[in-house]
N, C-alpha and C positions, 0 to 999 in steps of 0.2 A: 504494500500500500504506500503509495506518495504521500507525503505531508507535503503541503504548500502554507506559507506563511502568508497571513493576511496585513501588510504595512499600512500603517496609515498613511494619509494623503491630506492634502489640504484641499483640494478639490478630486472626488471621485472620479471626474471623466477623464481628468489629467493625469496620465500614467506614468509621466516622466516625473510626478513626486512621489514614487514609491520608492524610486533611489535615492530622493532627496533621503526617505525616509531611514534609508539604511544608513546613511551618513550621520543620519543625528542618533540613531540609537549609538554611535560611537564615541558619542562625545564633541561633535560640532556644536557651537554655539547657536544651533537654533532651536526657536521654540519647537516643540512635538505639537504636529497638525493634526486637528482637528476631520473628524470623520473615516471611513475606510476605503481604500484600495482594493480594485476587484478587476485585475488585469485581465485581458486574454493572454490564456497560455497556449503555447504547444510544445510539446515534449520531445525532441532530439533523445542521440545518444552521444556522446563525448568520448572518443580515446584522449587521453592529455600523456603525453608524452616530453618526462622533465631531461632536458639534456647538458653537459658539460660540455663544451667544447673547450680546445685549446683556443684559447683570446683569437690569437694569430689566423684559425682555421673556422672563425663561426662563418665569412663571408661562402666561403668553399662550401662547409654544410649547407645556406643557402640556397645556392648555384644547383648545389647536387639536388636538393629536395625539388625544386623547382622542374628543376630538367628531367629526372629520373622516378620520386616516386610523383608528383603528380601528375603525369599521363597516365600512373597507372590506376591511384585512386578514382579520378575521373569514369573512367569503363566500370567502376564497381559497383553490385547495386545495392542502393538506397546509400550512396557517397552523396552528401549535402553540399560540403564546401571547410575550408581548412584556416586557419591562422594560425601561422609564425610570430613570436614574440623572443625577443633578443635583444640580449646585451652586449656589443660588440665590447665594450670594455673588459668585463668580465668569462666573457665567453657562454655565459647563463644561457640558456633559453629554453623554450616551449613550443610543441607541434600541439595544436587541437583541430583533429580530424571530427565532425559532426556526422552522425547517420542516423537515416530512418526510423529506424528501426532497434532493438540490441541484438538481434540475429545478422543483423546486416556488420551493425562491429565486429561480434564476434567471428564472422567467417571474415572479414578484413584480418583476421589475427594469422591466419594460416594462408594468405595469399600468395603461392610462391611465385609470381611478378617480383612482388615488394622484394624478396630475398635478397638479391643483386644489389640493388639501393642500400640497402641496409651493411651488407656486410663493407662497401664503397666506403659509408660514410664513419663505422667504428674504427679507423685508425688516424678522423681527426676528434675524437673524441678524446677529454680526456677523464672518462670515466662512461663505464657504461648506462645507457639510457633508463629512468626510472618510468616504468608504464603504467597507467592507470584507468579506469574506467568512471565513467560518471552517467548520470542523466544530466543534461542541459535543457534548461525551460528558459525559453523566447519569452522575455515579458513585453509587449507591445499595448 
């Protein structure tokens, strides 16, 4: 069973204060709005895939993901769409692949396409990939 949090909002139709909302339960100076939040959801599935790169080689990891696994995610199905997040200073970053489905991620896990790409891109790593799974909810 999914839990979904219900945020307040300072106007229900407007959904871009249910983020406000999450900023002020943290401690932002502002007042907590009044009324509730009742977004439309839709429910993705999320691989988040944490990486280390050597500083020197996050551009290369890049280049590779770009060229190599997204052709191939693209052909797969219920593949949504992906973001990269990166720290070229520190060589940090993040792959989040979005699917359909979680049968759809899951058989993404075993796609021997990907194999190639992957084994490419561990020797500018410098530690191996931490992999994760999630559900991702589109709040709109």
């Amino acid at each position: 069973m999914r839990r979904h949090h219900n945020l307040p909002s300072a106007n229900p139709t407007d959904h871009t204060s249910c983020i406000v909302a999450q900023y002020t339960m943290y401690g932002w100076p502002q007042p907590w709005p009044a009324g509730g939040c009742h977004p439309q959801e839709h429910t993705m599935f999320a691989r988040v895939a944490h990486v280390q790169a050597k500083p020197e080689k996050i551009g290369e990891v890049v280049a590779l993901y770009t060229s190599s696994v997204m052709p191939v995610l693209q052909q797969l199905q219920g593949f949504k769409g992906t973001y990269l997040l990166t720290d070229p200073d520190t060589g940090k970053g993040m792959s989040i692949t979005l699917w359909e489905t979680e049968a759809d991620r899951l058989a993404s896990d075993s796609e021997a396409a990907l194999h190639g790409p992957i084994v490419q891109v561990m020797p500018l790593l410098a530690a191996p990939p931490v992999v994760l799974g999630f559900d991702a909810i589109e709040v709109v």
